[in-house]
C-alpha positions as CSV (number, residue, x, y, z in Angstrom):
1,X,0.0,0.0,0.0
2,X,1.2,3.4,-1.2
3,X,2.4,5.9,1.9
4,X,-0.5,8.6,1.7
5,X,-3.2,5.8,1.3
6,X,-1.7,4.5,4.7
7,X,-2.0,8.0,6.0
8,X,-5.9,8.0,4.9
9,X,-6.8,4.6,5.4
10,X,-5.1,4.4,9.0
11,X,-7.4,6.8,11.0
12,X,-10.9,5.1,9.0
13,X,-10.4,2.1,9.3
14,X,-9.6,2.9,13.2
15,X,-12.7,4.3,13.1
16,X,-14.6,1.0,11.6
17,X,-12.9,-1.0,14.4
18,X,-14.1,1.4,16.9
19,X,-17.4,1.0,15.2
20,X,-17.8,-2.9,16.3
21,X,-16.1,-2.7,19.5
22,X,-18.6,-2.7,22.3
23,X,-18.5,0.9,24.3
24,X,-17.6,-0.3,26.9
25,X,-13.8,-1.0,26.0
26,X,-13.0,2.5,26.8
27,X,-9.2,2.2,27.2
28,X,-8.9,0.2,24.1
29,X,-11.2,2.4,22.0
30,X,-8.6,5.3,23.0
31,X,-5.0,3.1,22.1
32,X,-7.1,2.4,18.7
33,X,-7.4,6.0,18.4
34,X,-3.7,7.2,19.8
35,X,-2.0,4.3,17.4
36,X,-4.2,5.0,14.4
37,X,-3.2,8.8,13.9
38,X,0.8,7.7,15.6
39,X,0.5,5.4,12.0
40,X,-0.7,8.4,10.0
41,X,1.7,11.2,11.7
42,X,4.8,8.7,11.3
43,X,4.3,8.2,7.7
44,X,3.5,11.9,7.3
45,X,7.0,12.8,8.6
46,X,8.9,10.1,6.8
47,X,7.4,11.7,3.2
48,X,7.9,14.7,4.1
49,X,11.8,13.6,4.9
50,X,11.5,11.8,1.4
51,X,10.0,14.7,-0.7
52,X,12.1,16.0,-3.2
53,X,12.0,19.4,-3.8
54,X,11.8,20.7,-6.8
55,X,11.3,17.3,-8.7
56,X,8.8,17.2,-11.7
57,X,5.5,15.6,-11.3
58,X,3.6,14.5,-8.2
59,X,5.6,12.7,-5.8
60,X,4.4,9.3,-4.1
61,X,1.6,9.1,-6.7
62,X,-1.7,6.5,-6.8
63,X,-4.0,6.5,-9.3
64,X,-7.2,4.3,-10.1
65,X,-10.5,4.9,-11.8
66,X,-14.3,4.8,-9.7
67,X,-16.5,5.6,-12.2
68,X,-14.7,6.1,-15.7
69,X,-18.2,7.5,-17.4
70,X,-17.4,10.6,-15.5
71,X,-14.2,10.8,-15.2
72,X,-14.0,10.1,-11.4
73,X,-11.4,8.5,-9.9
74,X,-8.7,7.5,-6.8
75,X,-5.5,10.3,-7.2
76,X,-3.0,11.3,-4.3
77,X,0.1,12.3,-4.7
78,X,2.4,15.4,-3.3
79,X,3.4,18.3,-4.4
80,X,5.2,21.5,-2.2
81,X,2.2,23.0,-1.3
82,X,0.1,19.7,0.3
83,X,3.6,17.9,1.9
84,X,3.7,20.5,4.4
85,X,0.2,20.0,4.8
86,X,-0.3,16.7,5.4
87,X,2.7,16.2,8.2
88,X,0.9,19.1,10.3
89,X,-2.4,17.6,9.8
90,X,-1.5,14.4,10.8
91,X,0.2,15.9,13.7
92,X,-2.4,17.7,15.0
93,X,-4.6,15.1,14.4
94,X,-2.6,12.7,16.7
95,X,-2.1,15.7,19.5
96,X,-6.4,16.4,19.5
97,X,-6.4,12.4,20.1
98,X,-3.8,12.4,22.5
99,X,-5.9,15.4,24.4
100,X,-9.6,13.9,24.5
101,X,-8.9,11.7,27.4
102,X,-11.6,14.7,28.8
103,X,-14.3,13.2,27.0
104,X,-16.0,10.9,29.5
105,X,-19.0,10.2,28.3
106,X,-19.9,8.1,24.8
107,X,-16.4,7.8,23.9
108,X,-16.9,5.4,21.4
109,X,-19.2,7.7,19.1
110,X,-16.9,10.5,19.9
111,X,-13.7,8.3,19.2
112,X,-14.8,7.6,16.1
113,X,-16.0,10.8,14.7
114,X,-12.5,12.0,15.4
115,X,-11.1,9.4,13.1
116,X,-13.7,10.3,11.0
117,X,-12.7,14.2,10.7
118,X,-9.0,13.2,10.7
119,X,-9.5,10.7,7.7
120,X,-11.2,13.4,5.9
121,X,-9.3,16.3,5.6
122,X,-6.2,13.8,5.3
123,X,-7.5,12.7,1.9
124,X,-8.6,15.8,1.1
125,X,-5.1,17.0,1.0
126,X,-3.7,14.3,-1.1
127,X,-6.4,13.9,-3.7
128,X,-5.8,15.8,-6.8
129,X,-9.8,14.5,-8.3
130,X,-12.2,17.3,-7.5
131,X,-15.1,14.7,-6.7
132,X,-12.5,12.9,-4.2
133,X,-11.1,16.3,-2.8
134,X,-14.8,17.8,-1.7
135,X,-16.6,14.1,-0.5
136,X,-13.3,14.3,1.7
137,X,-13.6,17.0,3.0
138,X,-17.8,16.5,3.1
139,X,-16.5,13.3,5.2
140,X,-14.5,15.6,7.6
141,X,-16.9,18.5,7.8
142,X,-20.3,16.3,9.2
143,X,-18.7,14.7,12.4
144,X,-17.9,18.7,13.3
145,X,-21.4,19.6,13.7
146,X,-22.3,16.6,15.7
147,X,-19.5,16.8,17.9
148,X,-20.4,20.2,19.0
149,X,-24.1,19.3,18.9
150,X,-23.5,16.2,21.8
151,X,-20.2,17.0,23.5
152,X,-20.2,20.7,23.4
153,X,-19.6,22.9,26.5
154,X,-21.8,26.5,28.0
155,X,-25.2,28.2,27.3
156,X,-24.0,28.8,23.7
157,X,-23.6,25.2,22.5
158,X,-26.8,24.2,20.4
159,X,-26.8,28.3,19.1
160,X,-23.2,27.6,18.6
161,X,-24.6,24.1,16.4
162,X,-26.9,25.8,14.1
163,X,-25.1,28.7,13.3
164,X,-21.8,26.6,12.6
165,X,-23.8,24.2,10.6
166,X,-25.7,26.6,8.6
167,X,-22.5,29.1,7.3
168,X,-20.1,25.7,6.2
169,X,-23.4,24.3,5.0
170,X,-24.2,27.0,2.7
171,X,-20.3,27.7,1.9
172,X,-20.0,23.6,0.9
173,X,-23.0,24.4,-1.2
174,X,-21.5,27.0,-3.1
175,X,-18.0,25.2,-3.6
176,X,-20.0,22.7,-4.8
177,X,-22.4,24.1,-7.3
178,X,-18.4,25.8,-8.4
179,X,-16.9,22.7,-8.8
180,X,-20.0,21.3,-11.5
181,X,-19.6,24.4,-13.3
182,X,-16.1,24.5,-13.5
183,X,-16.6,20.0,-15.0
184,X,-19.2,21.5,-17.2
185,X,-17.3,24.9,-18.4
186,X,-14.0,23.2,-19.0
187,X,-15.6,20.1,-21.0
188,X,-12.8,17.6,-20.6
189,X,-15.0,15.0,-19.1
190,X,-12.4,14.5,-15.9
191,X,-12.4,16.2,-12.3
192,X,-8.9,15.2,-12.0
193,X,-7.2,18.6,-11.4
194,X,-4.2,17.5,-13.3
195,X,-5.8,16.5,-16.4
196,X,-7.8,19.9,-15.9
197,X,-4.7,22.1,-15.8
198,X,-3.5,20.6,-18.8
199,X,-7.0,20.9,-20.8
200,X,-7.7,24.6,-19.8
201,X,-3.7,25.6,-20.8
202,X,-4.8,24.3,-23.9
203,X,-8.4,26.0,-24.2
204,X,-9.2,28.1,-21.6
205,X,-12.9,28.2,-19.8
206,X,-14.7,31.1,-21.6
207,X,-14.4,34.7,-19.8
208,X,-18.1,35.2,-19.2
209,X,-18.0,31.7,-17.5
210,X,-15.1,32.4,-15.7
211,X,-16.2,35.6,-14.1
212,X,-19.3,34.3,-12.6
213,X,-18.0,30.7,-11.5
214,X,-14.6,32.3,-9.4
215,X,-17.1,33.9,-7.4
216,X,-18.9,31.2,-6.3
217,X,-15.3,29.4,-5.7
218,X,-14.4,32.5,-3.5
219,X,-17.0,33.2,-1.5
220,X,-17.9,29.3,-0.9
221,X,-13.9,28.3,0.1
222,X,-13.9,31.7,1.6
223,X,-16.6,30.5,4.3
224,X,-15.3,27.6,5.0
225,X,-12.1,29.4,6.0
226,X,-14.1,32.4,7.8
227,X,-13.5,35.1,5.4
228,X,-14.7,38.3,7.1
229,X,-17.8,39.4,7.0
230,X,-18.4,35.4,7.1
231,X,-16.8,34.5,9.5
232,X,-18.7,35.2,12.8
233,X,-19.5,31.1,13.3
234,X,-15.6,30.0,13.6
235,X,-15.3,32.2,17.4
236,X,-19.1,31.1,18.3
237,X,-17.9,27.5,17.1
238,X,-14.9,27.3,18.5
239,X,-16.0,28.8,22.1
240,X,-18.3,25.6,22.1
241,X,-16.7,22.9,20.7
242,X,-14.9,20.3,22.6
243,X,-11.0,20.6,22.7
244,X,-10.1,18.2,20.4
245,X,-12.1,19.3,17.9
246,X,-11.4,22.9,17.7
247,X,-8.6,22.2,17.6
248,X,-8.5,19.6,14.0
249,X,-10.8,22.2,12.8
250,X,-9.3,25.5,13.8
251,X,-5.9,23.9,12.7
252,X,-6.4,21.6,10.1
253,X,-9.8,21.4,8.0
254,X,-10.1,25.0,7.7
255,X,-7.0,24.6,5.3
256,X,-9.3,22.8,2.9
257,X,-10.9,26.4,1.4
258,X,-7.3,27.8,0.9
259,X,-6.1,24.7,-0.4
260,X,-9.4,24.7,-2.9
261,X,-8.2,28.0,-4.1
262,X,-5.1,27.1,-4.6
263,X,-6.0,24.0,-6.8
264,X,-9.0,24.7,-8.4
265,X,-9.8,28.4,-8.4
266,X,-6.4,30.1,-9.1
267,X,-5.6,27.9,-11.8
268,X,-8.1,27.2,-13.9
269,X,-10.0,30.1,-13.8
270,X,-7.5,32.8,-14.1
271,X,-9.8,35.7,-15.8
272,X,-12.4,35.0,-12.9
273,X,-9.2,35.3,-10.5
274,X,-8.0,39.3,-12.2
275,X,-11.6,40.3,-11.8
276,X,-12.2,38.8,-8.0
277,X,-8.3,38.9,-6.6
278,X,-9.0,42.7,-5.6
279,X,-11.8,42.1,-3.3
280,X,-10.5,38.7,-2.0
281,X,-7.4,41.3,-0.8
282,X,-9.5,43.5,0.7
283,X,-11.7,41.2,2.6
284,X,-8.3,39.7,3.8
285,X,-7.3,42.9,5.3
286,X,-10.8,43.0,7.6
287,X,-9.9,39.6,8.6
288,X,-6.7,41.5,10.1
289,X,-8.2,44.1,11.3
290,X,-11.6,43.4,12.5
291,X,-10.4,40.2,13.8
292,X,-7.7,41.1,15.7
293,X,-9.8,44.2,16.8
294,X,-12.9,41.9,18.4
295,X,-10.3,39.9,19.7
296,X,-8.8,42.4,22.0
297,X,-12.0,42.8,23.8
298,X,-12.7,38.8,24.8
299,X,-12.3,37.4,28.6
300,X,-13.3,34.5,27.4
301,X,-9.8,32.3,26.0
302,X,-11.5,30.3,23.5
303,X,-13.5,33.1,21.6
304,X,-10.1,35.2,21.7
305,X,-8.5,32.6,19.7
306,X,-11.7,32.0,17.5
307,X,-11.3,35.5,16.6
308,X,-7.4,35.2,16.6
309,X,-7.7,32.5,13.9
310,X,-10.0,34.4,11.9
311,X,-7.3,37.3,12.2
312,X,-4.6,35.4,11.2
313,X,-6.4,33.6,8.2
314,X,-6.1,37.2,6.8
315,X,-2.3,36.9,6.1
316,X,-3.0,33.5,3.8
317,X,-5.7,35.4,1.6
318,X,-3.7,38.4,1.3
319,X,-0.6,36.5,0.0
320,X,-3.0,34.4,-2.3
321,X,-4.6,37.4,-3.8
322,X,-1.0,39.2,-4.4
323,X,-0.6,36.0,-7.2
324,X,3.5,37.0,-6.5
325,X,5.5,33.9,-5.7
326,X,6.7,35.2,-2.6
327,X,3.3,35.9,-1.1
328,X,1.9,32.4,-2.4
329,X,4.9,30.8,-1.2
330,X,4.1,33.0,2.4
331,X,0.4,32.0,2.4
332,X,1.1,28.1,2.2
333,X,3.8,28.5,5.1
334,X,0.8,30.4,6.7
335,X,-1.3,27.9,6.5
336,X,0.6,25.3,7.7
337,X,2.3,27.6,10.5
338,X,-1.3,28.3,11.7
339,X,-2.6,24.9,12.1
340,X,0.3,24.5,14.2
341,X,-0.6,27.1,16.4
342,X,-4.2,26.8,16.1
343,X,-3.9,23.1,17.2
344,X,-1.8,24.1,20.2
345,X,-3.6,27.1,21.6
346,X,-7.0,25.0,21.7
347,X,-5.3,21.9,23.6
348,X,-3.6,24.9,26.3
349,X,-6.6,26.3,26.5
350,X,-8.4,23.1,27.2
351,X,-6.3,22.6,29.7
352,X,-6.5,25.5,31.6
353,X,-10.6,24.7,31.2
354,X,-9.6,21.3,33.6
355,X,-7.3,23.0,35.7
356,X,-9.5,26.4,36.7
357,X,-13.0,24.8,35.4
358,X,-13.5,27.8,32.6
359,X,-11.9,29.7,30.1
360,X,-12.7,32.7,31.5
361,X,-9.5,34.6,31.6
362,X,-10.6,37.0,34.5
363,X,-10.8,33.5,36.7
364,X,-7.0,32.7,35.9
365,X,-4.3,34.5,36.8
366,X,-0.8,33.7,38.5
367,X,-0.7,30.1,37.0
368,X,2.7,30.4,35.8
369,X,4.0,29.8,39.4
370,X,1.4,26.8,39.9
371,X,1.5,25.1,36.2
372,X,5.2,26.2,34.8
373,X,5.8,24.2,32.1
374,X,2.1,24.9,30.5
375,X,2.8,28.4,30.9
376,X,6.1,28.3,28.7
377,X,4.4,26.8,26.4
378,X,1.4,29.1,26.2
379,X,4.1,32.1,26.6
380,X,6.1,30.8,22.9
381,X,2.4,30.1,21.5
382,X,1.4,33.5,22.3
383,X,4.8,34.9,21.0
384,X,4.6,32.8,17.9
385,X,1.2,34.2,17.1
386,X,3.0,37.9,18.1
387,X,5.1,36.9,14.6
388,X,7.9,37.0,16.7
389,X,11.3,35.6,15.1
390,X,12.2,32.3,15.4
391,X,8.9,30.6,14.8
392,X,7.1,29.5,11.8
393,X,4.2,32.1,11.4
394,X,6.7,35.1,10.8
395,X,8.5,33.6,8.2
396,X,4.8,32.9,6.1
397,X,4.0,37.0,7.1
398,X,6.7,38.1,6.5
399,X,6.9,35.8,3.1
400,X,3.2,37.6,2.4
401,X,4.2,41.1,3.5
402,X,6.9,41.2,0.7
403,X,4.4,39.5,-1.6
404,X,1.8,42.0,-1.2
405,X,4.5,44.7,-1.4
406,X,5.3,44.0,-4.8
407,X,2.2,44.9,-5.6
408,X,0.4,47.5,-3.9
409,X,2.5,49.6,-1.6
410,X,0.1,51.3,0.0
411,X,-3.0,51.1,2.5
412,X,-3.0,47.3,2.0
413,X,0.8,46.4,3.2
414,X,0.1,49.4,6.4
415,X,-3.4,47.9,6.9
416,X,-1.7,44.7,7.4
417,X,1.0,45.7,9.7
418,X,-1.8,47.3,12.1
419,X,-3.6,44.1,12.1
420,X,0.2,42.5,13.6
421,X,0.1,45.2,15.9
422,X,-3.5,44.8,17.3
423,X,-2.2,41.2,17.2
424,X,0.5,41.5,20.1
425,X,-1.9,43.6,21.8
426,X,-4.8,40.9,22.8
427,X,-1.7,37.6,23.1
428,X,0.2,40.0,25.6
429,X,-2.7,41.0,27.3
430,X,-3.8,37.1,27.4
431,X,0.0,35.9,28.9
432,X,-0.5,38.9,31.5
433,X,-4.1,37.9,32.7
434,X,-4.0,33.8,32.6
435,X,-0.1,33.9,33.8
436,X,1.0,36.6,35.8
437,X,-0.4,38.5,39.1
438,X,-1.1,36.6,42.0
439,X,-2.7,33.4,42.2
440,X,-5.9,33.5,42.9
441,X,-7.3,31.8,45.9
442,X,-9.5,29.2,44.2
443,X,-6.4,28.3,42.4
444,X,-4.3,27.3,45.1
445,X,-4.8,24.1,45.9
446,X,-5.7,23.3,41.6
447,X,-3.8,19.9,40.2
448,X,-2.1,19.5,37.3
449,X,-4.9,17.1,35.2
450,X,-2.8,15.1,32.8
451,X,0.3,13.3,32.4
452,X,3.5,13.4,30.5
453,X,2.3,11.6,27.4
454,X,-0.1,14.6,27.2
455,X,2.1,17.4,27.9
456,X,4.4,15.7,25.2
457,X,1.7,16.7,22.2
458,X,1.7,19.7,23.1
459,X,5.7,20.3,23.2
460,X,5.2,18.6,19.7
461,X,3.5,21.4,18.2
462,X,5.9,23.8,19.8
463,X,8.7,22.1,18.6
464,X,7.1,21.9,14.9
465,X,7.0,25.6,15.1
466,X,10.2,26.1,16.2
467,X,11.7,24.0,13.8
468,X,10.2,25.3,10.5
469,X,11.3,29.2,12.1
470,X,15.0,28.5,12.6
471,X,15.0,26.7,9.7
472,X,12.4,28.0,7.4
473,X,14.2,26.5,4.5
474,X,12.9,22.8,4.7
475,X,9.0,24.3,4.2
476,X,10.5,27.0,1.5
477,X,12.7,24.9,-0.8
478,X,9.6,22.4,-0.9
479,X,7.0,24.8,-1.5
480,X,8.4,27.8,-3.8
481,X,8.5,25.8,-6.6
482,X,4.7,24.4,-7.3
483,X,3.9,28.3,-5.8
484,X,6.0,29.7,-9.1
485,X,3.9,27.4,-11.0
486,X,0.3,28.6,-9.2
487,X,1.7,31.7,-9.7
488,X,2.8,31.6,-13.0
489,X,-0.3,29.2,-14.1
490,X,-3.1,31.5,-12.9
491,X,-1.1,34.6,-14.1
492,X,-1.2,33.1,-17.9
493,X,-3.6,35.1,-20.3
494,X,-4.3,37.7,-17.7
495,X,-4.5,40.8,-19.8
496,X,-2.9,43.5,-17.9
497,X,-5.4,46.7,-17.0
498,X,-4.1,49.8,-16.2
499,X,-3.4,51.1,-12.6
500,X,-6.1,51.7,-10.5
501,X,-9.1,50.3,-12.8
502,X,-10.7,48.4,-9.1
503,X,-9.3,51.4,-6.9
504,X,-7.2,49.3,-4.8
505,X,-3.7,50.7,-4.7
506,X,-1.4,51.5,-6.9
507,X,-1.5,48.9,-9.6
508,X,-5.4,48.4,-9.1
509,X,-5.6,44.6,-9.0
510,X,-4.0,42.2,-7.2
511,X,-3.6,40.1,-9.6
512,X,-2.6,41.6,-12.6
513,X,0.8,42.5,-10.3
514,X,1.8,38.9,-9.8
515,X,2.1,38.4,-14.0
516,X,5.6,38.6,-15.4
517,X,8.2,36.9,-13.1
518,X,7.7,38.2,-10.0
519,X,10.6,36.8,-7.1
């Protein structure tokens, strides 16, 4: 069996086991669980050791056909911009299994939605056939509304239910209804992206077509990644939902819309992309800003970082929309830098939740001196989402920053920089509340709730961050390459306009500036 089917396969069929194993084999159910996504996180660090940069083609490649009539089939393979993506998903995906020992009631149905989630958005990342790439993430997506429906915490959690289910809901439906017209428009009787990219460099999908269809693609990927204004279920969601699960979708399955973009959108529809590229940069910048704005005035931990994700989403849209390779290469180090963090400030805030009994930040305070090896680590994940040097998320901004410069130098790049600013505002003011001060009363007699293997996921994630900041060049070498190509493919037959036809800047669209070799 080919490595990335092994990465897929592990976690579901985990998850059928756990199906037929009677509830009440709670430790086993867990070891199934904790082995299944070890198996998937192994394999995802030995091929990204094995990926060769730079090399032609897909790496680690599988093909076969499901339904040749349509053109439907079984395709994973690797390029720059997934490798980095799979070894953090998997990772993350073995960390939220290694922190749900909290769940104590109907582990088995929560066990295996986990597996289900982690599955999914695994083999969304490989797959390169559009059917394949949305019924995985479909597969991923259902188990999140459930899980928040049934083990979901505070007065918010059925709001929290409906309003989650409704925004992804209608954002899968418009990715959807996309991803027909763009099978339909393009007329080569395949959804495999590869065969796509080929067919549409050959004859491109009509102008009028394109224009309406990137749209769709937008807005719908754009929802499933809480693109502002859409993006008020992801604090709501995240607030509610149990640790483990914020925390694969915070860090992991919220990738899927960028990654969509990337594939399908950029690509193939590259008229659609000069027309739309403006307003997808200037939505990113209200991600920054309005984010990072709401965010400074939460108590409560888990809607800060709901709003903090949201914030820091910003940077990957605005290095997408510049179309430069630097700010493509910037938004795919984002992306995976992100899920790192995301992953690892959900598990530290869930457990600060077991230690004080809320994440109400006015209820913590001076737990550095009780709990000092959580508060190290929630001091670098605070400084890592800071864009502090040294860790992975400010070589991506900083990677997007110069993207977006080449561009437009003006209110875009500044906006951007305020939104970093408002961003060290509300994690400082986070470390001073939860860690500093004196301990509370209430507090002084708390425990420390887990163990070592626990406290080991979560150095995982630290150490994942601090390894791809000191040495940014094992994500970069990887990932520049198929980011010249998105780049350079989605730039081809964009007629340039002159400046300021959309009124953004000085060059007017965002993506007529990435055409023409831009570093």
């Amino acid at each position: 069996m080919d490595p990335l089917t092994i990465i897929i396969t592990a976690p579901l069929a985990a998850a059928g086991l756990i199906a037929v194993i009677p509830g009440n084999y709670r430790f086993l159910i867990r070891i199934i669980a904790l082995l299944s996504t070890l198996v998937s996180a192994v394999t995802a660090i030995w091929v990204f050791a094995a990926f060769v940069p730079g090399a032609s083609g897909l790496q680690f490649e599988a093909k076969s056909v499901w339904v040749k009539s349509l053109g439907i089939g079984y395709h994973v393979g690797l390029d720059g911009v997934n490798v980095g993506l799979v070894l953090m998903g998997a990772l993350v995906a073995f960390a939220a299994a290694c922190v749900s020992r909290e769940i104590v009631e109907r582990e088995k149905e929560y066990y295996l939605l986990l597996l289900l989630m982690a599955g999914g958005i695994l083999g969304a990342f490989v797959s390169w056939d559009m059917f394949a790439f949305y019924f995985f993430h479909e597969l991923a997506l259902v188990p999140t509304f459930l899980m928040i429906g049934i083990w979901g915490r505070g007065d918010d959690r059925v709001y929290a239910t409906y309003q989650i289910t409704l925004y992804l809901s209608f954002g899968a439906l418009l990715v959807l209804v996309g991803l027909i017209a763009v099978y339909v428009q393009c007329g080569a009787d395949t959804f495999d992206m590869v065969e796509l990219q080929r067919h549409v460099a050959q004859t491109p999908v009509p102008a009028t077509a394109q224009r309406w269809i990137f749209p769709l693609l937008m807005f719908g990927f754009g929802i499933l990644v809480s693109l502002w204004p859409f993006h008020s279920w992801a604090p709501t969601g995240y607030a509610a939902a149990p640790t483990g699960v914020a925390m694969l979708h915070a860090g992991v399955i919220k990738k899927f819309g960028l990654l969509g973009l990337i594939r399908v959108a950029l690509p193939l529809l590259p008229e659609g992309a000069r027309e739309w590229l403006p307003v997808m940069g200037a939505l990113a910048v209200g991600n920054l800003i309005y984010g990072g704005w709401v965010a400074m005035r939460q108590t409560d931990l888990n809607r800060l970082l709901g709003y903090s994700s949201v914030a820091h989403v910003g940077f990957a849209f605005l290095g997408l929309a510049s179309l430069t390779i630097l700010g493509v290469t910037g938004a795919v180090v984002v992306m995976i830098a992100h899920g790192f963090l995301a992953g690892l400030n959900f598990a530290l805030s869930g457990y600060l939740r077991r230690v004080v009994g809320s994440t109400e930040m006015d209820r913590m305070g001076g737990l550095l001196e009780k709990l000092p090896f959580i508060g190290a680590l929630l001091v670098m994940a605070m400084l890592a989402g800071c864009g502090v040097p040294g860790f992975a998320n400010f070589v991506g901004e900083l990677l997007v920053f110069f993207g977006a410069w080449e561009v437009d130098k003006t209110w875009v790049v500044f906006a951007a920089w305020a939104g970093l600013v408002v961003g060290a505002v509300y994690t400082l003011r986070a470390v001073r509340t939860i860690l500093h001060g004196p301990l509370r009363k209430e507090l002084a007699a708390a425990t420390d709730p887990v163990g070592a293997w626990h406290k080991s996921a979560y150095a995982g994630l630290v150490v994942a961050l601090l390894l791809f900041g000191v040495v940014p060049g094992l994500l970069i070498a990887r990932i520049k390459p198929d980011a010249k190509a998105v780049s350079g493919t989605a730039a081809k037959g964009i007629e340039m306009k002159a400046a300021g036809e959309f009124g953004i800047g000085t060059t007017g669209a965002f993506a007529a500036g990435g055409v023409g070799g831009r570093r």
